[in-house]
C-alpha positions in Angstrom: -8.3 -45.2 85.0 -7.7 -41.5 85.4 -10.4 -39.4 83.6 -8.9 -36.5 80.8 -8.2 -33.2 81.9 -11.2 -32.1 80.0 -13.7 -34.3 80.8 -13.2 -33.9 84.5 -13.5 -29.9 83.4 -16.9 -30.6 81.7 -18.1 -32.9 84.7 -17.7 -30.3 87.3 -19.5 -28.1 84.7 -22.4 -30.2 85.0 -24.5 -28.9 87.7 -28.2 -30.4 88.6 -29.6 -27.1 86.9 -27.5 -27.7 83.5 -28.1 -31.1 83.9 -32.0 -30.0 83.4 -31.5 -27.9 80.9 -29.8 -30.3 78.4 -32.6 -32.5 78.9 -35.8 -29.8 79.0 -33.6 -28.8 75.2 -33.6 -32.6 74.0 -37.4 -33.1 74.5 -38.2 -29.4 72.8 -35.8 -31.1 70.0 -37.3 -34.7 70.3 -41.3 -32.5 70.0 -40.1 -30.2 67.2 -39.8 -33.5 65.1 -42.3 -34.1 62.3 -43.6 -37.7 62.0 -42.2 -37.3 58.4 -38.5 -36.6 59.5 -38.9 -39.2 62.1 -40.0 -41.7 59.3 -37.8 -40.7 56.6 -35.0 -41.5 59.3 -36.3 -45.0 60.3 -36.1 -45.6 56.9 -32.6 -44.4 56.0 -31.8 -46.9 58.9 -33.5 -49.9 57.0 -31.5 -48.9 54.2 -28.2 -48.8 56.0 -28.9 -52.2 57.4 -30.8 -53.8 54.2 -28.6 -52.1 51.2 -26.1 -49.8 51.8 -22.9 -51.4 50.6 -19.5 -50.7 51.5 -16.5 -52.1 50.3 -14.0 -55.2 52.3 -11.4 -52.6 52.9 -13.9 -49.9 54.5 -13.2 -48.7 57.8 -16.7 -49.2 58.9 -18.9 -51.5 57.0 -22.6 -52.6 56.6 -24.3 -55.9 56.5 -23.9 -55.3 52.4 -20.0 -55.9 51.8 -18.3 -55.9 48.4 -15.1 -58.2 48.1 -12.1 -56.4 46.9 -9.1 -58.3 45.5 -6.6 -59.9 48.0 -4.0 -57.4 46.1 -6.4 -54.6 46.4 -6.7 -55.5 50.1 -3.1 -55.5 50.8 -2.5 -52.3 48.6 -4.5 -50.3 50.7 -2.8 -51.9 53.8 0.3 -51.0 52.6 -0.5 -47.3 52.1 -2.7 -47.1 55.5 0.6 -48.0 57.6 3.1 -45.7 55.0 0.7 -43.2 56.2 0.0 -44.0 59.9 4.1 -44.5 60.5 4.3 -40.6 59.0 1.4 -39.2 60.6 2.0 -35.6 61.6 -0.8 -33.8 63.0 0.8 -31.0 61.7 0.9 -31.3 58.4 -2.0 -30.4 56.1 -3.0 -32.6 52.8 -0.2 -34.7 53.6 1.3 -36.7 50.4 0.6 -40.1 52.2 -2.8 -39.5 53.0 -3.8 -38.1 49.4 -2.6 -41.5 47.9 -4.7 -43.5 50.4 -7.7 -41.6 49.9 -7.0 -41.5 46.0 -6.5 -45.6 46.0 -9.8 -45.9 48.0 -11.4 -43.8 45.7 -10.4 -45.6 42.7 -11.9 -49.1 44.4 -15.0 -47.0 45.8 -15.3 -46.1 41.7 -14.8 -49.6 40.6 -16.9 -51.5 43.0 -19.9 -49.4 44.4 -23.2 -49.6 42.2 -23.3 -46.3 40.7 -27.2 -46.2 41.2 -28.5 -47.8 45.0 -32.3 -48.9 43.7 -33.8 -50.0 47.2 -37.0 -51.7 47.0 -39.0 -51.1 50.6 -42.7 -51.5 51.4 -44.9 -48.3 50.0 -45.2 -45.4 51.5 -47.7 -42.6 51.5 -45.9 -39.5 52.6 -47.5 -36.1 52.8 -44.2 -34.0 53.3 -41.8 -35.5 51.0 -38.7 -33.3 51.8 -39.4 -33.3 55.6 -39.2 -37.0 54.9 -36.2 -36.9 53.1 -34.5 -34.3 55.2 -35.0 -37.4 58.2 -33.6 -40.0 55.6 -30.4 -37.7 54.8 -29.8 -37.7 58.6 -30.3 -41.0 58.9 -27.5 -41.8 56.4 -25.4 -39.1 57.2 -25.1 -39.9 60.7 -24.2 -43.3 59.8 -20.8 -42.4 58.5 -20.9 -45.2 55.9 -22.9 -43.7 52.8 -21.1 -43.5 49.6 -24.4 -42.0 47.9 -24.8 -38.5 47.1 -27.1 -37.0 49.7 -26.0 -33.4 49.7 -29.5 -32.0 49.1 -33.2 -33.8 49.0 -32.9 -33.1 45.4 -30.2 -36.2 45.4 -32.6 -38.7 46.3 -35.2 -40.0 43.8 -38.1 -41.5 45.7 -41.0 -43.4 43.6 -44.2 -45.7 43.5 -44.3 -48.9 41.5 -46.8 -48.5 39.3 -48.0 -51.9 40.7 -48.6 -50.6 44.1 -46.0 -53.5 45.8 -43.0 -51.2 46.1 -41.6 -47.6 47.0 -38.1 -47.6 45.1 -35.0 -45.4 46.8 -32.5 -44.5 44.4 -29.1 -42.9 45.4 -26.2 -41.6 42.7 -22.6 -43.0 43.8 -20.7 -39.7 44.8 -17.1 -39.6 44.0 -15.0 -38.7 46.9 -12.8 -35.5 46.5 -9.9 -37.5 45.2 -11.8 -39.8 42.6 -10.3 -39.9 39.3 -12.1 -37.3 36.9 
């Protein structure tokens, strides 16, 4: 198979000395990392493979998925290929694409928890919002969070009083085309 135009451009790019520097950069990156950050992102993966739920008719999905009806199912089907058959790359906020997203939305409202409570062993944490700035990254790079996670103010992080449990709570966020 005959490699892209551009990545045969980028591979010729690639010199032994730019190789070197990519990876001197990703080892000043990987150092700059506070144990915090690294935990609140090992953590945000435990909740993507422990709780996060995403819906039947998601794209990409989770461990945790939520049944939608067979109707639902075939509604959004219906709508994905209206839209895929149109596609124009050059069209912006194209008609057939806004009623997709807006039917997902409306499931996304209906079925999604509108509070994730995540129990997880306790934690002791010095620098909460280094923490939570890694568990933000954790679940945005996952591409299947649902949850508000714009700021470390989003994320409500507590202690049983009992000592057995740290609790993770996340708000639902509604999408740009939820119904409000």
């Amino acid at each position: 198979m005959r490699r892209s135009k551009t990545l045969e451009k980028l591979m010729k790019e690639l010199t032994p000395e730019k190789i070197e520097e990519m990876r001197l950069k990703r080892i000043a990156r990987n150092k700059a990392l506070t144990l915090e950050f690294q935990l609140g992102w090992y953590v945000g993966e435990d909740i993507v493979n422990r709780f996060l739920p995403t819906l039947t008719v998601d794209m990409l999905q989770t461990r945790v998925l939520i049944n939608v009806t067979k109707e639902e199912e075939d509604e959004v089907k219906q709508l994905n290929d209206i839209w895929y058959s149109n596609y124009d790359e050059k069209v912006k906020n194209d008609d057939n694409w806004i009623a997709l997203r807006k039917y997902h939305a409306m499931l996304e409202e209906k079925y999604l928890p509108p509070i994730l409570e995540c129990r997880i062993r306790p934690l002791n944490v010095d620098n909460m919002e280094e923490f939570k700035n890694g568990f933000r990254s954790s679940l945005w790079d996952s591409d299947l969070c649902h949850y508000d996670i714009t700021s470390n103010d989003d994320i409500e992080i507590v202690n049983e009083e009992d000592g057995y449990f740290t609790i993770i709570r996340l708000k639902y966020k509604k999408n740009e085309y939820g119904t409000d």
